[in-house]
N, C-alpha and C positions, 0 to 999 in steps of 0.2 A: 487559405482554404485548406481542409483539413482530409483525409482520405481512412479509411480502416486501418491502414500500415502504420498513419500517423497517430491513431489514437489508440490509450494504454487499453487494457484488456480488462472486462468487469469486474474480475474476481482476480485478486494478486495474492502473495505471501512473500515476505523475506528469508522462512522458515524453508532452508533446504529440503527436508522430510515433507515438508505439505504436497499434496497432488496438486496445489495452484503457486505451487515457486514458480519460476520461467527466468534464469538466469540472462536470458538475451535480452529482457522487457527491461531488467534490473540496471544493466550496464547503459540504461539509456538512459539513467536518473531519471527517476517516476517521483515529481511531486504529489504533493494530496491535500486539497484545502476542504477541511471538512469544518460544515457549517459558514463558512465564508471564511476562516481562521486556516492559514498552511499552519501543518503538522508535521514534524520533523520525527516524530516519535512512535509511527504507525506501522505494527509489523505485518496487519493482513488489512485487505478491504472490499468490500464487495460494494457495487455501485448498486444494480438492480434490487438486491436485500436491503440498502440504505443502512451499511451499519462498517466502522472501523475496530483495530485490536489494536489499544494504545499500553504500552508499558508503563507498567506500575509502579512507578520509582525504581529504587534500585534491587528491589525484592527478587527473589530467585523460590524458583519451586525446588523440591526433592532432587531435579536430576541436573540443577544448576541455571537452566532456564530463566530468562528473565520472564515476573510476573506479569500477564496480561490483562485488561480489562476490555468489554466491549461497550462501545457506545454506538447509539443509533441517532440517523441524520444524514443533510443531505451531501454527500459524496462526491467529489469533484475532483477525477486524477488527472493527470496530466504531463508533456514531456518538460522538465526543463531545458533540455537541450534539442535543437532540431537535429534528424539526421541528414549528414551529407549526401547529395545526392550524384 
């Protein structure tokens, strides 16, 4: 059974600078099977907008940034690890 505490939070980012990074969510390892497929390569997601930002190869914008793309789909995050309780 599963509670709000135990489940990740709609809108994530990896991206320190983003309003939706959350460093404590992070250290929990937040998997993410989008489309039925885990993704190891997802650096934002939103659940209720149905859409990920998966990196672009190994492309870099202007300020070093790895390049991103979005795709949309359905969205499925999740803890790999439980927390101890």
């Amino acid at each position: 059974m599963t509670n709000a505490a135990d489940a990740p939070p709609d809108r994530l980012s990896t991206d320190p600078r983003s309003p939706w990074y959350n460093a404590e969510v992070l250290q929990r390892d937040v998997g993410i099977r989008f489309k039925g497929i885990e993704r190891n390569n997802v650096e934002e997601y939103c659940v209720s907008e149905g859409w990920v930002r998966m990196t672009a190869g190994v492309a870099k914008d202007r300020y070093g940034n790895p390049m991103t793309m979005k795709f949309t789909g359905p969205v499925e995050p999740y803890f790999r690890t439980l927390k101890a309780e």
